[in-house]
Phi, psi and omega in degrees: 000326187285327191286321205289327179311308206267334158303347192255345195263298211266007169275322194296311186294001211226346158291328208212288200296306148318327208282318198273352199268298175341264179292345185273310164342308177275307205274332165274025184264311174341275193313305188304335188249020167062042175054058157299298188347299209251326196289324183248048184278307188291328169304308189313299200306292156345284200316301179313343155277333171307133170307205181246164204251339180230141170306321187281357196244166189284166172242132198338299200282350160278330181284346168315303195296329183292337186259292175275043135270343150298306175272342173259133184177217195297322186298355193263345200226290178287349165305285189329281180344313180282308159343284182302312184294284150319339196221007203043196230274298210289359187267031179272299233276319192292349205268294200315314169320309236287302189329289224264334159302306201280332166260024183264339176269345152306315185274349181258311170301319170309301196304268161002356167248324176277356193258347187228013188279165207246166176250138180303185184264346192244008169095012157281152170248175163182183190149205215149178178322272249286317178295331162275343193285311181262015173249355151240334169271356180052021172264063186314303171308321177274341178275357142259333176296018145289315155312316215257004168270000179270307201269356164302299192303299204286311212275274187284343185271292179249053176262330197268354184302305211298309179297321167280331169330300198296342182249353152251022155290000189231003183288317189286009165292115157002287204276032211243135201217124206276331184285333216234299196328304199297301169320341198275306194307326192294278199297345141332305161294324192282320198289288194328308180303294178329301188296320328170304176256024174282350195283349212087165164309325183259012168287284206332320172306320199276318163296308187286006188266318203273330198281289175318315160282337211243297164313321185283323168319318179267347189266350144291339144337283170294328198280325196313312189288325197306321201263356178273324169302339159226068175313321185284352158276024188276317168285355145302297182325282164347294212274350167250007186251322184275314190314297195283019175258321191241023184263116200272349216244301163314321170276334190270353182280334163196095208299323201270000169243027221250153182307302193312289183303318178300313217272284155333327181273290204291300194321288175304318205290330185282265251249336177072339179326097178094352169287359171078085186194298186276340167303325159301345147313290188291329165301306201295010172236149195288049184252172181289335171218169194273277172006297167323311147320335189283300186275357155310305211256028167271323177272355194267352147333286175303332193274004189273300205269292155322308161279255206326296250268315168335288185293334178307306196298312187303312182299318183280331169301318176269003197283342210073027179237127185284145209243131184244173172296286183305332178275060163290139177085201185322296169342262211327327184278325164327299192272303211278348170300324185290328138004325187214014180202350176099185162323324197294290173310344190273344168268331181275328195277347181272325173299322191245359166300277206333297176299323194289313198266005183245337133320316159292345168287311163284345170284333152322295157306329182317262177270032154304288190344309214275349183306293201315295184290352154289300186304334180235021159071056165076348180230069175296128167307177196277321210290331176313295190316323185260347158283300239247006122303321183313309172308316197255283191335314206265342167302303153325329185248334191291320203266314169303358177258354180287155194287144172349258167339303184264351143283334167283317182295336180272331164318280192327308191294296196257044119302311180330305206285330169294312154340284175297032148262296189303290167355284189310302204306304199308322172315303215273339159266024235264322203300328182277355164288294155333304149315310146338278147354293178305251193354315189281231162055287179288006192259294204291345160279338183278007141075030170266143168289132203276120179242153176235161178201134216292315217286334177321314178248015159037043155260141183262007164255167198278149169212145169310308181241164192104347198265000000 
């Protein structure tokens, strides 16, 4: 009853309410901030290097990691797969819409989280949705059910998605036994994790800086060769990505498994773009104006989505293994590494889920944690604290026993619901993001390193910093 429930819960939003809320967001943030995606893209690139402007807060390129370390995991490599498979070849080109759209609204909740973030006692900043929701809508009640739908979605939603990815990355194995494998693997994982996030937000930093670049790199690597070694499917490939995006009769014949929706689902559940997830990054970093941050983490959009997710499709299009029901996930990625590499690929693609997905269980908590510390004005006790490791540990060995279907359908549905919080909220507040936006602009024609102060842009809420 619980599969049938939550599956009818992630057709509906993700048929009618998501699709249109998703892209009409992206598309007027698109206008209002003049294509930032594209226009200030080589700035992001800039930007991400610079140190951090205060000793106590992270630095652009740490809070980047804490964050696609969250967004590069399992959507990356068995989302695509599950996509493809179900929705066929076209829901790549819809992935790709999701992105390039989903960043413009990535760059307007990020700025806005540095623009209202707030300062620790010890001289860390932090904030987020839930922190703008309530220093501009003056709504304390909606900016915790926003809390506690963050720590629903991460902690539990795509923590057990991550978990099960990984014990079905072992399925294509001999020694793989459906009673014992998952439980041996699950408390195995469950052990790692536990130790990992006893460290704190600055352990987390710190793995994930070293981890996140090192993985991706080489798992671009496999997909590179995979598609030069079949080089001559590259023009099907094209061609079966445009044909089928725009096969209007396959999609409207059957909307809930159609390339749009599959494409749009897996996009967002991967890139995040507007669900209010990375703005809670970007606060925790030290820069001179909130815009910087802003296009940080508007690029970590592109390397999630453009790059990783791009490449999981090219590598899965070109191996020559025709895409199925039964391969849907991990399978499919499985046969087409082996396809060109052999046994050898079948290990290297279970060796980089496993780092995609185990960086996402700490980037994932990262923000339970920051839900948590809003609901509790910042100061949870330690006993709060150490159930709610407890929680996310048993989440983790919990999620490796789970069935297909209803670990992905219970991630979607409450990603939905955080989403239909953050979305709306961005509109109506979007306009000092927007300004912000100006202000940065005229300083950098004006051949300045861009600093900011809220009175430049006549802003009238209070803010800890800027002033």
């Amino acid at each position: 009853m619980f599969a049938q429930i939550i599956n009818t819960l992630s057709d509906l939003l993700y048929s009618y309410i998501l699709i249109i809320l998703l892209l009409g967001t992206g598309i007027y943030f698109s206008v209002r901030t003049r294509f930032v995606q594209f226009r200030m893209l080589w700035e992001s690139i800039r930007v991400v290097m610079e140190p951090k402007n205060d000793e106590n807060g992270l630095s652009s390129f740490q809070a980047l990691m804490v964050s696609t370390a969250s967004r590069v995991g399992t959507g990356n490599i068995a989302g695509i797969s599950t996509a493809i498979c179900l929705g066929g070849p076209g829901a790549v080109f819809w992935m790709w819409i999701t992105a390039l759209l989903g960043s413009a609204s990535a760059f307007i909740e990020s700025t806005l989280a540095q623009i209202y973030k707030r300062k620790a006692e010890d001289g860390t900043c932090y904030g987020g949705p839930a922190y703008y929701i309530q220093a501009v809508l003056k709504s304390r009640w909606l900016g915790a059910l926003f809390a506690v739908f963050l720590i629903l979605t991460y902690m539990v939603g795509f923590n057990m998605v991550a978990s099960f990815n990984i014990v079905d990355s072992f399925r294509a194995y001999s020694f793989f036994d459906a009673s014992t494998t998952p439980l041996i693997i699950g408390g195995i994982l469950a052990v790692i994790f536990a130790i990992c996030i006893c460290g704190g937000s600055t352990r987390i930093s710190k793995i994930t800086g070293v981890l996140v670049p090192v993985m991706g790199i080489f798992y671009l690597l496999l997909a590179l060769y995979v598609v030069v070694t079949h080089f001559e499917l590259i023009p099907r490939m094209f061609s079966d990505i445009f044909s089928n995006a725009f096969d209007i009769h396959a999609i409207f014949g059957g909307f809930t498994g159609s390339c749009v929706m599959q494409g749009i689902k897996r996009g967002l559940f991967s890139n995040e773009a507007g669900v209010g997830s990375a703005p809670n990054a970007a606060a925790s970093a030290s820069v001179s104006h909130p815009v910087k941050q802003g296009l940080v983490q508007m690029l970590s959009v592109f390397i999630d989505t453009i790059v990783i997710c791009s490449a999981t499709s090219f590598l899965l299009l070109c191996s020559g293994i025709a895409p199925s029901d039964e391969l849907k996930g991990m399978p499919w990625v499985q046969a087409a590494a082996e396809a060109s590499l052999g046994q050898a690929g079948v290990i290297f693609i279970t060796i980089a889920l496993f780092l995609f997905a185990f960086t996402t269980l700490i980037g994932n908590f990262f923000y339970a944690e920051m839900g948590l510390g809003y609901l509790c004005d910042k100061k949870p006790n330690r006993n709060l604290l150490i159930a709610l490791r407890a929680v996310a540990t048993i989440v983790v060995f919990g999620g490796s026993m789970m069935e297909f279907s209803v670990a992905w359908s219970t991630a979607d549905v409450i990603m939905g619901f955080l989403a239909l919080i953050n979305l709306p909220v961005i509109i109506i507040l979007g306009g000092p993001a927007i300004h912000c936006m100006r202000d940065y602009m005229k300083q950098k024609q004006a051949g300045k390193n861009p600093v900011f102060r809220a009175k430049d842009i006549q802003l009238k809420d209070k803010t800890d910093f800027w002033n």
